[in-house]
C-alpha positions as CSV (number, residue, x, y, z in Angstrom):
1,X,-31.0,3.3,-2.4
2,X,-29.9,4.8,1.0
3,X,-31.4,8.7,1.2
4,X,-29.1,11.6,1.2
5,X,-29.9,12.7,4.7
6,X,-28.2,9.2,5.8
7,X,-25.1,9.7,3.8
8,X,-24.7,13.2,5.3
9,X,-25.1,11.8,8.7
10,X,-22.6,9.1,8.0
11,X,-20.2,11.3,6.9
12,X,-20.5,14.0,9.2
13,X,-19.8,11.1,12.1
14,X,-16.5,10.6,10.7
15,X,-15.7,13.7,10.0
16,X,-16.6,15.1,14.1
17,X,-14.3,11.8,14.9
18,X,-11.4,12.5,12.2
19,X,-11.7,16.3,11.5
20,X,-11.2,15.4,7.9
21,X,-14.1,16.8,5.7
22,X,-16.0,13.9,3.2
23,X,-17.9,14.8,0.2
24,X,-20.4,12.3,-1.6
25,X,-21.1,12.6,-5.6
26,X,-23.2,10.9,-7.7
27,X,-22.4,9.8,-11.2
28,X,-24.0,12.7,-12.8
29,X,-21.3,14.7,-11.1
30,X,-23.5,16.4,-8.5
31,X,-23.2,16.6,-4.5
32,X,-25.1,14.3,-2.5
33,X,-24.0,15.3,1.1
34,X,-21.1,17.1,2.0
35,X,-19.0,18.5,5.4
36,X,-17.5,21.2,3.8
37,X,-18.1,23.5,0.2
38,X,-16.3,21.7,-2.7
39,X,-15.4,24.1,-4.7
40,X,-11.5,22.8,-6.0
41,X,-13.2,19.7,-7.4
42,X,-15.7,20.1,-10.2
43,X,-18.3,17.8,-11.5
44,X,-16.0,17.3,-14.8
45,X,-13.4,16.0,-12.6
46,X,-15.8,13.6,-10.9
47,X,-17.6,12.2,-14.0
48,X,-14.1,11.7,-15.6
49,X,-12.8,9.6,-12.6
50,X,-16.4,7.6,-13.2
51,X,-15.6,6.7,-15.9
52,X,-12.0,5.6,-15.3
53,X,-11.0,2.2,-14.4
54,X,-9.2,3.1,-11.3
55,X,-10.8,2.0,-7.9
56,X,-9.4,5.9,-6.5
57,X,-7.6,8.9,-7.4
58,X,-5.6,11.8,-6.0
59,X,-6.1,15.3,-7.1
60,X,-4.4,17.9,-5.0
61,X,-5.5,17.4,-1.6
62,X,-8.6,15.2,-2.6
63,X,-8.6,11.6,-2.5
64,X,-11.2,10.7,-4.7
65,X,-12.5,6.5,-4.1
66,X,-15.9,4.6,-5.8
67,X,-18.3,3.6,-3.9
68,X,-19.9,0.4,-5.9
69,X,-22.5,-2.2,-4.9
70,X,-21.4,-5.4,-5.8
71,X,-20.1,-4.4,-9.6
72,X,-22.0,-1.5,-10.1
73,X,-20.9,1.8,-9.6
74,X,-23.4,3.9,-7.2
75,X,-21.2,6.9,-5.9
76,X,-18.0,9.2,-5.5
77,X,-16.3,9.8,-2.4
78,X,-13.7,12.4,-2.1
79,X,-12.0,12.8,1.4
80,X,-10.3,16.3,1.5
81,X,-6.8,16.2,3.4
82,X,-2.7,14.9,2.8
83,X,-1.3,11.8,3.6
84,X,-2.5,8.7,5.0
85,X,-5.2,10.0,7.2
86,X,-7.1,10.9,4.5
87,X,-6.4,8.0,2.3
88,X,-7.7,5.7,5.1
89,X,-10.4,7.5,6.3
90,X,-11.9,7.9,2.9
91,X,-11.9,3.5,2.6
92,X,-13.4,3.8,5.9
93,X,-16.3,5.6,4.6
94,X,-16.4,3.9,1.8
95,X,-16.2,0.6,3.5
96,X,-19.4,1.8,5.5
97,X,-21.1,3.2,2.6
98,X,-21.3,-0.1,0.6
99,X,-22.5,-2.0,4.4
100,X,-25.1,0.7,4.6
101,X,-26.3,0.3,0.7
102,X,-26.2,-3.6,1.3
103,X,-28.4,-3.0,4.7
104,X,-31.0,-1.0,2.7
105,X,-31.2,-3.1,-0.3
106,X,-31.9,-6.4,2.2
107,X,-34.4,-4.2,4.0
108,X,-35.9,-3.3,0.7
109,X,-35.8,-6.6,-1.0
110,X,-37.3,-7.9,2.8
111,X,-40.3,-5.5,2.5
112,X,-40.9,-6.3,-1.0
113,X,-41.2,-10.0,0.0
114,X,-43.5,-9.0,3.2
115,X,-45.6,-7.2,1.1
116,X,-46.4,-9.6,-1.6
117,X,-46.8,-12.3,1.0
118,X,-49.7,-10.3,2.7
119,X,-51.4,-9.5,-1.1
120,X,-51.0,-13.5,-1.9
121,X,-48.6,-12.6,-5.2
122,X,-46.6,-15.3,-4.4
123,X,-46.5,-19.0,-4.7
124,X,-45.3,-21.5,-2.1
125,X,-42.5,-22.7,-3.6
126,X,-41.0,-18.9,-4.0
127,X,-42.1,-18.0,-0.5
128,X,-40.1,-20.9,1.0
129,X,-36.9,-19.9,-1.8
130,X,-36.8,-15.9,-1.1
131,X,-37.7,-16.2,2.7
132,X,-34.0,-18.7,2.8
133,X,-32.1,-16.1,0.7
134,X,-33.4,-13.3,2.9
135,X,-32.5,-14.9,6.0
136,X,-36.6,-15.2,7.2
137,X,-37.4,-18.0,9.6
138,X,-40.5,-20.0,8.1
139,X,-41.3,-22.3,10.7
140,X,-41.7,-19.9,13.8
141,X,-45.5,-18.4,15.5
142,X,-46.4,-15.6,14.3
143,X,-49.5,-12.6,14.2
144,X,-50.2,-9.7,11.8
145,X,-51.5,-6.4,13.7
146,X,-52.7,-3.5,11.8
147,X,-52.1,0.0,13.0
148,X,-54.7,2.5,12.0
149,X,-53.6,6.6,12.5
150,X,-55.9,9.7,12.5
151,X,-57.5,10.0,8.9
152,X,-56.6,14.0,9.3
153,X,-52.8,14.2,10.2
154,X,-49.8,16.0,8.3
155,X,-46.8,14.1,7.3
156,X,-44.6,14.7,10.5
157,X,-46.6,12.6,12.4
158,X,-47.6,9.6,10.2
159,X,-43.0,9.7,9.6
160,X,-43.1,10.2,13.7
161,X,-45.8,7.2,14.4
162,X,-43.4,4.8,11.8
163,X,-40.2,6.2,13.3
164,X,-42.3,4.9,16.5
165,X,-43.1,1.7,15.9
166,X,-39.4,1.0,14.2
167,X,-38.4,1.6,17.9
168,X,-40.6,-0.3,19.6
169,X,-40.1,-3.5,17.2
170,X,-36.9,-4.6,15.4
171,X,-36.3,-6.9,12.4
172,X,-33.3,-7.8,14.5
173,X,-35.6,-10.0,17.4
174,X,-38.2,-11.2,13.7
175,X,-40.4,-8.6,13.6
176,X,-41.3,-6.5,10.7
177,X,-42.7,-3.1,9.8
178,X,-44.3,-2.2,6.1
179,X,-47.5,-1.1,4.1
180,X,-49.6,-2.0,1.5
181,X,-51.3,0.9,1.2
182,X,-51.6,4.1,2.4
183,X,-54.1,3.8,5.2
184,X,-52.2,1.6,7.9
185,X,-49.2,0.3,9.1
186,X,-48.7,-3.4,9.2
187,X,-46.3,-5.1,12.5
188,X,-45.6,-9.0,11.9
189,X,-45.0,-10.3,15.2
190,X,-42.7,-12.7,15.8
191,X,-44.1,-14.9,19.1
192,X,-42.1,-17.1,21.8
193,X,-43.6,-20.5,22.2
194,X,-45.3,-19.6,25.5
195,X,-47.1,-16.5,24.1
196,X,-50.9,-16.4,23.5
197,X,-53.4,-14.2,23.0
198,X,-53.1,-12.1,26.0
199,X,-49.6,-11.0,25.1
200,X,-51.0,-9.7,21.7
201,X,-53.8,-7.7,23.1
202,X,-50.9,-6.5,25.6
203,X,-49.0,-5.3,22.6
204,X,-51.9,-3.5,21.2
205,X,-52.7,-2.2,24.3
206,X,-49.0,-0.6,24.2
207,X,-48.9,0.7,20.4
208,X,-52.2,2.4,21.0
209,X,-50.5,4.0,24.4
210,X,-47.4,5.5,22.4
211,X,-49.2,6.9,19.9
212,X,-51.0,8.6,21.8
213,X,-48.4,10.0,23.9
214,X,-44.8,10.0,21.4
215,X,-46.7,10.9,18.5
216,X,-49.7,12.7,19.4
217,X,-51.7,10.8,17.3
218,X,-55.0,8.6,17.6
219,X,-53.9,4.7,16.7
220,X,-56.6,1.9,16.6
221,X,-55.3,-1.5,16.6
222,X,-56.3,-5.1,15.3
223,X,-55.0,-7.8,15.2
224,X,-55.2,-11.9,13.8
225,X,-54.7,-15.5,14.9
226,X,-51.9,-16.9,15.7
227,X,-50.1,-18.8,12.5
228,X,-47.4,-21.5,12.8
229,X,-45.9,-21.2,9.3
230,X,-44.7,-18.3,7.0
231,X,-47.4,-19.2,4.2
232,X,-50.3,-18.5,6.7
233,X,-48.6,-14.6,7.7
234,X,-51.7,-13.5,4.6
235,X,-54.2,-14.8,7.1
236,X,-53.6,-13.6,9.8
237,X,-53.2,-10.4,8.0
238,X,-57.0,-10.7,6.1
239,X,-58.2,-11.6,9.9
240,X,-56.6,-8.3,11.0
241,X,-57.8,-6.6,8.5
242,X,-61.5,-7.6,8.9
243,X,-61.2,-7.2,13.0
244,X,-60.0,-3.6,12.3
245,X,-63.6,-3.0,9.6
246,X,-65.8,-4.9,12.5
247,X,-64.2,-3.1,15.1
248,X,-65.0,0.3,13.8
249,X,-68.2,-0.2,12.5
250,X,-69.6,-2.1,15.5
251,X,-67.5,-1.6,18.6
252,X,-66.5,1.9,17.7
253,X,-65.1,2.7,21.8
254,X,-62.7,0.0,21.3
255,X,-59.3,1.0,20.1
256,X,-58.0,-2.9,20.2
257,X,-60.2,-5.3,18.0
258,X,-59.1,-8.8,18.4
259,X,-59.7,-11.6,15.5
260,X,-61.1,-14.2,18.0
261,X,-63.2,-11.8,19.8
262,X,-65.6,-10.3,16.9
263,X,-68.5,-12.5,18.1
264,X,-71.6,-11.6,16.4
265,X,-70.1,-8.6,14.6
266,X,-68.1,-10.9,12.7
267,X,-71.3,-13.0,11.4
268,X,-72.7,-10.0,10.4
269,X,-69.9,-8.3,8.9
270,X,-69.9,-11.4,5.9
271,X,-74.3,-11.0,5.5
272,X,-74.7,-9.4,2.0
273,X,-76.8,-6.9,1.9
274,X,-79.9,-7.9,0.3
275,X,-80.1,-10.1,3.2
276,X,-79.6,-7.6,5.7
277,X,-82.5,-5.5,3.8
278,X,-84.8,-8.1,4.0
279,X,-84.0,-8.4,7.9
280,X,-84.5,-4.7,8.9
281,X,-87.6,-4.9,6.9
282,X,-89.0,-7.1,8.7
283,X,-88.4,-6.1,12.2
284,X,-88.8,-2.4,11.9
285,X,-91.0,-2.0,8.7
286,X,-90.5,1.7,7.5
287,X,-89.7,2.8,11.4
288,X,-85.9,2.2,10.8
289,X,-84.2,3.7,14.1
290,X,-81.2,4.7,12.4
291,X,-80.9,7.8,14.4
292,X,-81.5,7.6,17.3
293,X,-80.3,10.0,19.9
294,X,-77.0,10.1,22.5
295,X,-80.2,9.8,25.4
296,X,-81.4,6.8,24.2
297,X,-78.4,5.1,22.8
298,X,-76.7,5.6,26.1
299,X,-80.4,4.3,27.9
300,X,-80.5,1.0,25.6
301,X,-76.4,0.4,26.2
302,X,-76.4,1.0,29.8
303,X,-80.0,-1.3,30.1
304,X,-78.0,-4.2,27.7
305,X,-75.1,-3.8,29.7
306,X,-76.9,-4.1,33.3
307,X,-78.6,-7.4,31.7
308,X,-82.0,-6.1,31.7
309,X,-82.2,-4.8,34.8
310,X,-84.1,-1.6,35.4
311,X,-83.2,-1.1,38.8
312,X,-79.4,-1.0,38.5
313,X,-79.7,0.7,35.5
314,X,-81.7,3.6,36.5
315,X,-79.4,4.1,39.3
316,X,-76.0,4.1,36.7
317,X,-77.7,6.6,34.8
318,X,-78.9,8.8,37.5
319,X,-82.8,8.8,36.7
320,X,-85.8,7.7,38.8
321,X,-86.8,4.4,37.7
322,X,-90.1,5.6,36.2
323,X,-88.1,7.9,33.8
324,X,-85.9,4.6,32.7
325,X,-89.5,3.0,31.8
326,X,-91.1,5.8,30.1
327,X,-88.0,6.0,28.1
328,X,-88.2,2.2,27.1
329,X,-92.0,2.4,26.3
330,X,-91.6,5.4,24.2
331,X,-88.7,3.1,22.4
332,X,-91.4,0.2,21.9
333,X,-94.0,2.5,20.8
334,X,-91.7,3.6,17.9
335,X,-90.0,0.3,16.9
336,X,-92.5,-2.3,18.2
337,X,-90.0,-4.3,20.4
338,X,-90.1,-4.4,24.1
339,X,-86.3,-4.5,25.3
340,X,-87.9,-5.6,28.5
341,X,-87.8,-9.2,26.8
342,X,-84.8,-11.4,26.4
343,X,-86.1,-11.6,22.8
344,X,-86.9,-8.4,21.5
345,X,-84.3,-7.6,23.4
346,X,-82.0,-9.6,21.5
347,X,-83.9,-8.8,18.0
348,X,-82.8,-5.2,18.6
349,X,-79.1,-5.2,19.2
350,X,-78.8,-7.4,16.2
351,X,-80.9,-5.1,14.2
352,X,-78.5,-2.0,15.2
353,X,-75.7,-3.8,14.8
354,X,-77.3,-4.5,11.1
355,X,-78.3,-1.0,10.6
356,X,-74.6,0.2,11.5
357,X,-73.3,-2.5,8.8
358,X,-75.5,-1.2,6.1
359,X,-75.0,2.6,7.4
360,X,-70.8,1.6,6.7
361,X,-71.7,-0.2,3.3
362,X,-73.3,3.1,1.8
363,X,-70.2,4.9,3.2
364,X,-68.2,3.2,0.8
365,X,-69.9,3.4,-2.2
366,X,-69.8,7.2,-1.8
């Protein structure tokens, strides 16, 4: 059903263009937008002519016309003025009311479809059958990005950011906007034959930029594979869906978290958690560096990122040399490992990235 405030913007368009004032009832004989104060015609009037076989009906100056979808009666339109003018511009609005009321409903019935795609509600034979009826390509590339706003913003934004993407990505070129729940917003892409990867991380790249700047919001983005068919659209979407988890729980600076680019953070992300118990025990014992400070976080990123090298990573961090060892000594007096060594080294970014997993896990059960 098409909102009120679209009806009144409808009408209001033909009434700057005709200067004849447009009223819209429903059946229950109350106004749903209108360009002037009704006041000759009364809800009795309007529920009568409801219920009348006629298709319109003058009363005084009002030309009163149904407004149906398909065979069912949906609303009353009464275009105020004498003669023809008004006659004609009230099927002109109803004409565009009914095209508007058919747009929604395939818009609806298209999201419904979308959204029990992604959930796997559907079987293949009624996938290929509604995606023909709704006019939806099944054979063409596609990928499912997830769109992930600030936790902590009012409803102006999170109808700003989807106003947003409706902009930037039309159901007119094959792609489509919707939700499954209230957390994120879903884009399936529709791809050109010669586009890859990079133009997807482009994309992201470029949602992540407008929210930031049209509506003022924080956006993290993730995305999945490629998929060549319409039946794969749920993987792509469950790939999306884990790269936006991974992302934030392991490569937290990131606002763009690729599928095919999780690495070890993906292998991690499907450990249960027994498992990853029985790993942390091992290595750290009861000395668990689950908080450690910003100083030596930064230290051990900046020394992992500058491939063990002390040199250059003293000198990125500003501090003599001797510092930058003290600091990693004080580290292997407290955990045991040396990140001097390619394998301690090694052993402790997999044990954070295992203590940050289980750090997430007993976020969720609270």
């Amino acid at each position: 059903m098409i909102s009120s405030q679209v009806i009144r913007s409808s009408i209001e368009e033909l009434k700057t263009i005709s200067k004849i004032d447009l009223s819209v009832w429903d059946l229950e004989g109350k106004v749903v937008a209108a360009t002037f104060e009704s006041e000759e015609i009364t809800p009795v009037l309007v529920s009568g002519f409801a219920d009348s076989p006629a298709d319109s009906q003058v009363i005084g100056a009002h030309h009163l016309m149904k407004v149906l979808d398909e065979d069912e009666l949906l609303y009353i339109l009464d275009a105020r003025g004498s003669g023809e003018d008004a006659y004609m511009l009230g099927k002109i609005a109803v004409s565009q009311l009914q095209h508007l009321i058919i747009a929604y409903k395939e818009r609806y019935d298209r999201n419904n479809f979308f959204q029990n795609l992604l959930l796997d509600n559907m079987l293949l034979v009624d996938i290929y059958n509604r995606a023909k009826k709704l006019h939806i390509e099944a054979s063409v590339r596609r990928a499912v990005f997830l769109i992930e706003t600030d936790k902590e913003k009012d409803r102006e934004k999170d109808y700003a950011a989807t106003e947003l993407l409706n902009g930037m990505f039309s159901a007119q070129i094959g792609d489509y906007i919707t939700a499954v729940d209230e957390s994120n917003v879903i884009l399936i892409k529709e791809l050109e034959p010669e586009e890859e990867y990079g133009r997807l991380d482009q994309i992201a790249n470029t949602i992540v930029d407008m929210m930031s700047m049209e509506a003022m919001t924080n956006a993290r983005v993730a995305y999945g594979t490629i998929v060549n068919e319409l039946k794969e659209v749920s993987k792509s979407y469950k790939e999306a869906k884990m790269a936006l988890d991974v992302g934030k729980i392991f490569y937290a600076e990131k606002k763009v978290t690729a599928y095919n680019t999780l690495g070890i953070g993906r292998l991690i992300y499907q450990l249960p958690i027994n498992l990853c118990r029985i790993f942390i025990d091992e290595i750290f014992g009861s000395n668990v560096p689950s908080e450690l400070d910003d100083e030596t976080l930064t230290t051990i990123n900046k020394f992992f990122e500058n491939n063990l090298n002390v040199s250059e990573t003293s000198r990125q961090l500003f501090v003599h040399r001797n510092t930058l060892v003290y600091r990693i000594e004080k580290l292997e007096a407290s955990t045991g490992l040396d990140i001097r060594t390619f394998e301690d080294a090694l052993t402790f970014k997999i044990a954070l990235m295992v203590v940050n997993y289980m750090k997430y896990l007993d976020s969720l059960e609270y």
